[in-house]
N, C-alpha and C positions, 0 to 999 in steps of 0.2 A: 504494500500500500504506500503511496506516495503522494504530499499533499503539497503543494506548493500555492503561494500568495503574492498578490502584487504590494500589501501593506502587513506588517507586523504589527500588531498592538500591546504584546505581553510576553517579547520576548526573555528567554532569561538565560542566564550563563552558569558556570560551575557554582554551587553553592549560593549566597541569594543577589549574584551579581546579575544586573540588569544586562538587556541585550536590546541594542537600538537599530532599528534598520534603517537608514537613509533613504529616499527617495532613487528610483532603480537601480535596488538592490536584492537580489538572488535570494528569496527565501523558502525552505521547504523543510520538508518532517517525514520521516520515512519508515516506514518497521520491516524489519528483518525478523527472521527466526535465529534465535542462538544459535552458533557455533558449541558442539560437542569438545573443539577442543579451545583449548585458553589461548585467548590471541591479546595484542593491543592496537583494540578494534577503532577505538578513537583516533590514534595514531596511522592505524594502516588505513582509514579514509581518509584524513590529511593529504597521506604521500599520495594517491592514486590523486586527487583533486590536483596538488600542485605537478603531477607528471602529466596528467590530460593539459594543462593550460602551459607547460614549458614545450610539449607538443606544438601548441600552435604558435609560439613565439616570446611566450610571456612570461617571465622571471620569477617567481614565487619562492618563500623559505618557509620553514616549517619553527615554532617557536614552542617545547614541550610545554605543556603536554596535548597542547591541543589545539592552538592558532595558529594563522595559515596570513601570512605577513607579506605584501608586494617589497619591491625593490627600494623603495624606499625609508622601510623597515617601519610599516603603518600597517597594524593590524587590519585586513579585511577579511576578515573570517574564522569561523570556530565553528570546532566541532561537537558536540554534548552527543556520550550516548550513555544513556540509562537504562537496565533492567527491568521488569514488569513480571 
């Protein structure tokens, strides 16, 4: 399931930090089924994010444990995944 938005209104971050999304800005929510085996699942959708977008020509760093930071060293993006 995959839900995507053109406006955020109650995003939230690691623990009770706020999450703001700026005007055309990427936002979505998605569910998977666990993984059987232990991964770092936060982590390993980071890299795949910043390996698709240095694909198409675009510079990304990854900042642990879970920000995804352009070249200018300005967070644009994070990743939350939580259990259920």
């Amino acid at each position: 399931l995959l839900v995507s938005c053109e406006e955020q209104l109650n995003g939230r971050g690691r623990g009770d930090h706020k999450w703001v999304a700026m005007p055309g800005t990427l936002c979505f929510s998605f569910q998977a089924s666990a993984s059987v085996v232990l991964s770092f699942t936060a982590l390993e959708v980071s890299l795949l994010i910043v390996r698709f977008f240095e694909a198409k020509g675009r510079k990304l760093c990854l900042k642990w444990p879970n920000d995804i930071w352009d070249e200018k060293f300005k967070k644009c993006g994070g990743i939350l995944v939580q259990a259920q």
